[in-house]
C-alpha positions, 0 to 999 in steps of 0.5 A: 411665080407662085404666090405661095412659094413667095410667101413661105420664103419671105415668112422664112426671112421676116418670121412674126411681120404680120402686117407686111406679109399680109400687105404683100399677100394681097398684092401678089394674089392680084398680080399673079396671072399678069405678072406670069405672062411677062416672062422678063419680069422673071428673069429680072427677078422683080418681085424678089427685089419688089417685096424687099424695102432698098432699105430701112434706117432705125434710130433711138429717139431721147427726149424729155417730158414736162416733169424733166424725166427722160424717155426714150422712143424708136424711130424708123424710116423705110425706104422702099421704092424709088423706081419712079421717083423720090421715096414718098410716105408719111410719118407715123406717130402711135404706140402700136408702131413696128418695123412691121407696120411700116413696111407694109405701109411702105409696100402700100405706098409704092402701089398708091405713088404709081396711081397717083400718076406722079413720079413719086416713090414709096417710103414711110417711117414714124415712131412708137411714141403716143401723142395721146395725153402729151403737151405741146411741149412734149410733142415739140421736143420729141418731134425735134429729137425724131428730126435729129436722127433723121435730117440727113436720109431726106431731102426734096428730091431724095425722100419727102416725108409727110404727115399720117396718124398722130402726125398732123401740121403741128408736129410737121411744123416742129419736124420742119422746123428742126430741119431747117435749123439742121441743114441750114437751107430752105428747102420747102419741098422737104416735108409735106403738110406744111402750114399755109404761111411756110410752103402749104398747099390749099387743100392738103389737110382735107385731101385724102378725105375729099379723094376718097369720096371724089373716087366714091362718086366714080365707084357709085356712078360707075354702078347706076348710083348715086352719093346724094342722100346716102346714110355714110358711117365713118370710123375715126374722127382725125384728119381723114375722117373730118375731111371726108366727112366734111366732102360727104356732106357737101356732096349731099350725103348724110353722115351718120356716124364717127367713131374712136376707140372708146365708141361711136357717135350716132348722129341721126340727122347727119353730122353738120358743119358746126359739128365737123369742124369740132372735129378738128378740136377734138383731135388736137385735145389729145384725148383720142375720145370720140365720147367729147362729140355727144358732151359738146352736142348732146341734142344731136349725137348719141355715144355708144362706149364700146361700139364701132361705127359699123353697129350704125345702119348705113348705105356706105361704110367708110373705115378712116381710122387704122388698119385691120379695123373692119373685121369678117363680123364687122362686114357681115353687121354691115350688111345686115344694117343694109350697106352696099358699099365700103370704100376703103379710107384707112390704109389696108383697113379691112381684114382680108376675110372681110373683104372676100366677104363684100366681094362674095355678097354683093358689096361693091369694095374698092381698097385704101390704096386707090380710095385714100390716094388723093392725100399723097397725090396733093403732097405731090401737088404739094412738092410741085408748087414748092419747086415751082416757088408759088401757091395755086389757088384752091380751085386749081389744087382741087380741078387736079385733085379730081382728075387724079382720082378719075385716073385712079379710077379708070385704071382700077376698071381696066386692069379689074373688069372681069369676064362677066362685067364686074369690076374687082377694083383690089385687083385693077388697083394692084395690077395698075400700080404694079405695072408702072412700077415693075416696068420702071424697075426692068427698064432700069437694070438691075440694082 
């Protein structure tokens, strides 16, 4: 396999689907010396049939606003591996929404299932809708009218869909809701991120956050450092960011920055429990105004309109929000301002010429798909406890939590050490997710 010849035939099939081929790029580089010294995987053909979803359902989406005028959304769902186990990925609610977008978040998300250890799948799905400014009303018969279309391509062992940017435990709630109504069964396992009180997990909404800095502390210890009183930039203030904010804290660190896509908030002594905790109002305003910070705690935060989080002096940057957000001059200001290490949070958050630059410069890097891994990973822990009809407590989702992103990382340094002792964790993630799941795909057959 060449990745090249690859990529000219899929640019071919899917001309203008930036973000997927930019997704798949990235992977194939990774994986191609290991995946030409397994000759069976050619002649199966399995990068032909990995790169393709097994299929993607469109659907139009009608609903009604406070005012009784009609509005009308696209919904998707991409199925796109099941090699391992049910389809398993979130749902994405944001106006910047395409078929693009979510096939490589899809793609993404059959490498990410494979690190977890779990036997999940990949998939995911969302809408062009913008929660921003909606009632909740609004958001409740949308999320009722998305439900509509797509009750019948899921279920607890077929596809197991959760919650992503725009999509938190209230627009779960309705999705569930509507489900349950639909299909006339409780079927707790069917969506993930529930509510505590109607088949939650403990620990889920803070989870892909607290992952990610557990799969930081391995990263920093694995090179001589050490969390404890570090400066940490993190862009976003949504689920992601709060819970990693919130970990971070806890484990001793400073967070001295989140953004939104009207500025950053500078917060010199380092965010407090009070102010993470705001964090989660701010989100649920649906004013998507990071600026709501430093009016609610004008002593300790200071808003910079137009400026990323990345203009912040830190030791470690953590991008939570949206993918491609961390350009080459995002990096380079970064490292001027003393970072060493970025963990990527935010699915495919950093351009890929920002990424070569950190590696080529002395940033230690580590890619989204096995940083944020720890969200899907409690959604499985999530379908387990659903299964099984009980609750684990707290201690016992986040004892599995930790051993989950201590794998993740132990297979990133075995498959990413090279020759001269550094770890390249984007290749040891690649090749430790492709491997599980090209090797499913072969023993399986062709189909």
């Amino acid at each position: 396999m060449k990745t090249t010849d690859i990529m000219q035939q899929l640019s071919r099939k899917h001309p203008g689907e930036s973000e997927y081929l930019q997704a798949v790029q990235e992977v194939l580089e990774s994986i191609e010396d290991v995946y030409n010294q397994h000759p069976e995987f050619e002649q199966a053909q399995i990068i032909e049939r990995l790169v393709e979803p097994d299929r993607i359902f469109t659907f139009r989406v009608v609903w009604t606003d406070d005012r009784g005028k009609v509005q009308t959304n696209l919904g998707y769902r991409v199925q796109f591996n099941s090699a391992i186990g049910p389809y398993k990925g979130g749902l994405r609610f944001h106006r910047a929404v395409t078929l693009s977008m979510l096939k490589f978040l899809g793609f993404e998300q059959t490498f990410k299932n494979a690190l977890t250890t779990l036997p999940m799948g990949g998939a995911k799905g969302g809408s062009d809708f913008d929660p921003v400014g909606k009632s909740d009303g609004e958001i409740m018969r949308f999320c009722q009218a998305f439900m509509m279309e797509l009750w019948r391509c899921i279920g607890p062992d077929q596809d197991i869909p959760a919650g992503d940017v725009g999509v938190g435990g209230r627009e779960i709630g309705f999705l569930n809701g509507m489900y349950q109504k639909l299909a006339r069964e409780y079927h707790t396992g069917v969506l993930t991120g529930k509510g505590m009180t109607w088949g939650g997990s403990i620990l889920r909404p803070e989870a892909t956050g607290y992952g990610a800095l557990y799969f930081t502390q391995h990263l920093l210890d694995k090179a001589g450092k050490t969390l404890k009183g570090k400066k940490i930039a993190i862009s976003g203030f949504g689920n992601v960011a709060w819970g990693a904010a919130k970990k971070a804290t806890e484990l001793g660190a400073k967070v001295v920055a989140i953004s939104g896509p009207d500025g950053v908030c500078e917060i010199a002594d380092g965010i407090t429990a009070e102010m993470i905790d705001y964090m989660l109002i701010m989100r649920a305003s649906n004013r998507n105004k990071v600026e709501d910070m430093a009016t609610k705690f004008p002593d300790k935060a200071v808003f910079k309109e137009g400026k990323k989080a990345w203009s912040v002096k830190c030791d470690i940057a953590l991008p939570c929000a949206f993918q491609n957000e961390l350009a080459l001059e995002d990096a380079q200001e970064l490292k001027r301002n003393g970072c060493w290490c970025c963990c990527e949070v935010s699915n495919m958050g950093c351009q890929p010429d920002a990424i070569h630059y950190f590696q080529h410069n002395g940033v230690l890097f580590a890619p989204g798909k096995a940083v944020n891994a720890g969200g899907v990973a409690t959604s499985g822990l999530e379908m387990t406890q659903n299964a099984q009809h009980l609750n684990w407590t707290a201690q016992e989702v986040d004892d599995r939590l930790h051993h989950i992103m201590k794998s993740i990382h132990e297979q990133c340094v075995m498959h990413g050490t090279q020759a001269d002792g550094t770890i390249d964790y984007v290749k040891g993630a690649n090749i430790a997710g492709f491997m599980k799941v090209a090797t499913a795909m072969l023993e399986q057959g062709i189909i």
